[in-house]
C-alpha positions as CSV (number, residue, x, y, z in Angstrom):
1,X,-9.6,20.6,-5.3
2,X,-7.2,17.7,-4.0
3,X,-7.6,14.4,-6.3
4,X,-6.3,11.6,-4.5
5,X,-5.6,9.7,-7.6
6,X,-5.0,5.8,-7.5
7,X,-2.0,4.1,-10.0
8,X,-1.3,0.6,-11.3
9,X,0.2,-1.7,-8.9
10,X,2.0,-4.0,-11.9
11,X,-0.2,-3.7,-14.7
12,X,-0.2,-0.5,-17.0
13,X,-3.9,-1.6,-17.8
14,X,-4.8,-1.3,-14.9
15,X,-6.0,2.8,-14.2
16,X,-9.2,4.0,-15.1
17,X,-10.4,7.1,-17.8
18,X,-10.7,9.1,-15.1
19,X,-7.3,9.0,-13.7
20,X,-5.8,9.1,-16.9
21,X,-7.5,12.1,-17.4
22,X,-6.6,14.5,-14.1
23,X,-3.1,13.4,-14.8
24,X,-3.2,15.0,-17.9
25,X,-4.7,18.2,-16.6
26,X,-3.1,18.9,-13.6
27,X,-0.2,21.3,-13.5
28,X,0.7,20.1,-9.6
29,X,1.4,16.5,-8.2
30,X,2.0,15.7,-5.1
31,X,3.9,12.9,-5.3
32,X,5.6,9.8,-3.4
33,X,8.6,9.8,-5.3
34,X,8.7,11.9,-8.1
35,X,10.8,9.8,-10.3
36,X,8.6,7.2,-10.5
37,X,5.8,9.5,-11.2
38,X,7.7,10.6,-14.8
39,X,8.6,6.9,-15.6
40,X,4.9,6.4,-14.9
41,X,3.6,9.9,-16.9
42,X,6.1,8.3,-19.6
43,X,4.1,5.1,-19.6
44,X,0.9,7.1,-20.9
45,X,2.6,9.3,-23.1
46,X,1.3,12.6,-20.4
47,X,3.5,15.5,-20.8
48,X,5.3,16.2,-17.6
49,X,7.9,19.0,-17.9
50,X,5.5,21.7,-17.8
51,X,3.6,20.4,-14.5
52,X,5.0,20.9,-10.6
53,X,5.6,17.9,-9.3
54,X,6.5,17.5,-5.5
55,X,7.6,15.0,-3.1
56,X,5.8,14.4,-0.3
57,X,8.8,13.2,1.6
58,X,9.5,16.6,2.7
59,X,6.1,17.0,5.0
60,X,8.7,16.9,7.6
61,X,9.5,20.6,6.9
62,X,6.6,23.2,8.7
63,X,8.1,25.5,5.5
64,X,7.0,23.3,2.9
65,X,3.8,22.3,4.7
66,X,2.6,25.7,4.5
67,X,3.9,26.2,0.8
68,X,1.7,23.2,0.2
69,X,-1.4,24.6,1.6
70,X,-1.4,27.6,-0.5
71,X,-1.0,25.5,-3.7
72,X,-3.8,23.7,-2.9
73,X,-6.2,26.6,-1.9
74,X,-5.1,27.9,-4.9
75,X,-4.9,25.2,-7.6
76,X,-6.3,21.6,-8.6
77,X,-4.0,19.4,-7.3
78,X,-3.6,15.4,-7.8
79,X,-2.0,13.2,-4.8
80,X,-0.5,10.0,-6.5
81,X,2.0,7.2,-4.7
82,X,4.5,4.6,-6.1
83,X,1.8,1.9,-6.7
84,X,-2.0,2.2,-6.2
85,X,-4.4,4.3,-4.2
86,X,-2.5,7.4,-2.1
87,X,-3.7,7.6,1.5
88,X,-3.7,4.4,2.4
89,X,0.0,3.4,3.8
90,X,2.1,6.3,2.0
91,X,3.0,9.7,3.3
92,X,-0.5,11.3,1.2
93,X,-2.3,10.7,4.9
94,X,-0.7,14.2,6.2
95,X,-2.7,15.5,2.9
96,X,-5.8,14.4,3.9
97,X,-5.1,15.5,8.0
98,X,-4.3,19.2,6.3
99,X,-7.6,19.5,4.3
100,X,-9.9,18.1,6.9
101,X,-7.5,20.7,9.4
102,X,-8.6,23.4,6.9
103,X,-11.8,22.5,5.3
104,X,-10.1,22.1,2.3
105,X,-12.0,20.2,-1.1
106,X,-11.0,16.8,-1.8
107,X,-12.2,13.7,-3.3
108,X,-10.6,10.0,-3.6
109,X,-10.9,8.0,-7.0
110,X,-11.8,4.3,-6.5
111,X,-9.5,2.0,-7.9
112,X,-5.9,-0.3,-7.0
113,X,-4.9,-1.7,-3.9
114,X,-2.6,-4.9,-2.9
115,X,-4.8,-5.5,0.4
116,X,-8.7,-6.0,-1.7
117,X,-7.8,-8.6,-3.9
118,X,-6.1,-10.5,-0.8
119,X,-9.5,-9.7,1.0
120,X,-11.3,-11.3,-1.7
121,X,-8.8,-14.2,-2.4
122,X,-9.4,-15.6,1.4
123,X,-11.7,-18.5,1.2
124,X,-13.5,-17.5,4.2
125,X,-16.1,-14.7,4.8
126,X,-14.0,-11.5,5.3
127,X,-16.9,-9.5,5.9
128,X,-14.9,-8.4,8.8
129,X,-11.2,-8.1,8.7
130,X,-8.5,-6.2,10.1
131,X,-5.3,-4.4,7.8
132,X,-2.9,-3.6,9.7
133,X,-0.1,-2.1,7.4
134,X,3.5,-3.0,7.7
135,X,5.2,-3.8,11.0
136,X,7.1,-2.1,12.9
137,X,10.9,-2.7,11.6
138,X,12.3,-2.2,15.6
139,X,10.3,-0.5,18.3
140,X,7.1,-1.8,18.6
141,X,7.1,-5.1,16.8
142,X,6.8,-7.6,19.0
143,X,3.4,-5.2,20.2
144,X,2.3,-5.1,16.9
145,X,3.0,-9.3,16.4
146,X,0.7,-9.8,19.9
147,X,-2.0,-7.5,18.3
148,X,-2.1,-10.1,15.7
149,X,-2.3,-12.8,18.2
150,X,-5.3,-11.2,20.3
151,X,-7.6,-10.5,17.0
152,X,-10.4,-12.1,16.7
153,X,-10.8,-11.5,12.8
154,X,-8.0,-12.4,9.9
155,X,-5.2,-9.5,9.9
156,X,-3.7,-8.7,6.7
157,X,-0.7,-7.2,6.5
158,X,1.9,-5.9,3.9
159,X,5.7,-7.2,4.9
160,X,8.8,-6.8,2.6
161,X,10.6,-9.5,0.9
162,X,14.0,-8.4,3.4
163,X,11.9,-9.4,6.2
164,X,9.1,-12.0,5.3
165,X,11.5,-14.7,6.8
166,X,11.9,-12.7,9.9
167,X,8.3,-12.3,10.4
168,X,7.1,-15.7,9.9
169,X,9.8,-16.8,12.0
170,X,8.8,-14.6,15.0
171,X,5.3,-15.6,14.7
172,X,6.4,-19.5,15.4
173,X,8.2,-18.3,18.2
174,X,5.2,-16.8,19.6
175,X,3.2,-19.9,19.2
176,X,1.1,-18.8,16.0
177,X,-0.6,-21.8,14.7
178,X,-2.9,-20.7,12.4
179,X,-3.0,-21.1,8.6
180,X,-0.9,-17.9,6.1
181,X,-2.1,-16.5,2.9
182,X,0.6,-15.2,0.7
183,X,-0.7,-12.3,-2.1
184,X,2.0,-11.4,-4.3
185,X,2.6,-9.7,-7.3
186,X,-1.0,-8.9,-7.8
187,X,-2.2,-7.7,-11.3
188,X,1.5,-9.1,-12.5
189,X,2.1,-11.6,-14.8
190,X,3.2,-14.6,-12.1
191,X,0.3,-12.8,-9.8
192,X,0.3,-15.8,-6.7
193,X,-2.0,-16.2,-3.7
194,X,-1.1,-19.4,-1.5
195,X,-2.1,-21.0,2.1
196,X,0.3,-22.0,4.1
197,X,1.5,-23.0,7.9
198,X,4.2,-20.7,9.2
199,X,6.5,-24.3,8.9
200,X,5.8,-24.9,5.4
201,X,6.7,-21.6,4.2
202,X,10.1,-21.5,6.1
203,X,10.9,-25.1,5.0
204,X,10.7,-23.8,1.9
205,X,13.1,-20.2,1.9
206,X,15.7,-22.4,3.9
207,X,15.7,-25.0,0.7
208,X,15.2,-22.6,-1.7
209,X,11.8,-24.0,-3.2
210,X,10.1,-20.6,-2.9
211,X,11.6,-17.8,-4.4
212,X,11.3,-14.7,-2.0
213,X,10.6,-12.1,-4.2
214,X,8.3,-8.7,-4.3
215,X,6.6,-7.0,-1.8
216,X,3.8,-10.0,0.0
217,X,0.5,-9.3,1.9
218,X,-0.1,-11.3,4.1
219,X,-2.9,-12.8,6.0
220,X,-3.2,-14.5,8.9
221,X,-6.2,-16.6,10.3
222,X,-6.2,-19.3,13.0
223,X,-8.7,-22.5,13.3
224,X,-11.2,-20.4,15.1
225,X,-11.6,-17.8,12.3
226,X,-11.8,-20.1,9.6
């Protein structure tokens, strides 16, 4: 069995009995970055130098892919990113094409995410919405910014604090005139969700009234969706 096991996305509090648990008895971890998988078996006091933990950074290796699949036949294994639930924008997606590829057991705990608690933040009924991940850093961007555009539903998006300013610039460029949520460090301390115009949030990065820090989702919803 493959456990796709969720983790906290700020607050330590924030993972459920059941997690805890398969994280103690696993002996194999797939994981996004392995160091932050021991700072974050450190953080529950779970013994970690007798379990295999491995990094699923090297998928791009047909080797290690097929070193993977026999650990899984043969083991339960757990699947855990940096922050929150694997699968959903990490590399723990090729796991999930290689046990529906062969029909291998899995199951997905329910828990943390950055993109719900936006959902549910939005003042409007998001009974339909769009996520569209993180843009595209070069090729395909400007497709990806017109796909934004075109929907007729809010989009929410995750975008890095090295290229939030970019981003909202480029959508004034391209006319956007709708209104922007902000979500940012969610389950944190200083946990923020704001509504904005493109303008306002630009006026304030260039006078330095909002401070660009952590990772953002971001939403995006026009007079006509509101």
């Amino acid at each position: 069995m493959l456990s796709f096991i969720p983790t906290p996305i700020g607050n330590k509090e924030d993972i459920t009995l059941r997690a805890l648990r398969l994280l103690k008895e696993l002996d194999v971890l797939f994981c996004e970055d392995t160091r932050t998988t021991i700072k974050l078996l450190r953080m529950y006091d779970i013994e970690y130098r007798n379990k295999k933990l491995l990094s699923l950074t090297s998928f791009t290796s047909p080797n290690k892919i097929w070193g993977y699949l026999e650990l899984i036949k043969n083991n339960n294994c757990g699947v855990v990113s940096e922050a929150g639930t694997p699968g959903l924008s990490d590399p723990g997606k090729h796991l999930i094409k290689l046990c529906w590829e062969y029909t291998l057991p899995f199951e997905i705990l329910p828990w943390a995410n950055a993109v719900i608690p936006a959902v549910i933040a939005a003042p409007i009924n998001t009974s339909t919405f769009v996520y569209m991940w993180f843009p595209p850093t070069k090729k395909g961007r400007q497709t990806f910014l017109q796909k934004i555009l075109q929907s007729v539903y809010p989009v929410f998006i995750y975008e890095s604090v090295h290229r939030i300013e970019k981003l909202l610039t480029q959508m004034e460029d391209l006319w956007y005139q709708g209104s922007i949520l902000i979500a940012r460090e969610i389950s944190k301390m200083y946990e923020e969700y704001k509504i904005w115009t493109t303008q306002d949030i630009l006026r304030m990065i260039q006078d330095w009234s909002l401070v660009i820090k952590w990772e953002f989702v971001v939403w995006f919803f026009d007079n006509g969706k509101k």
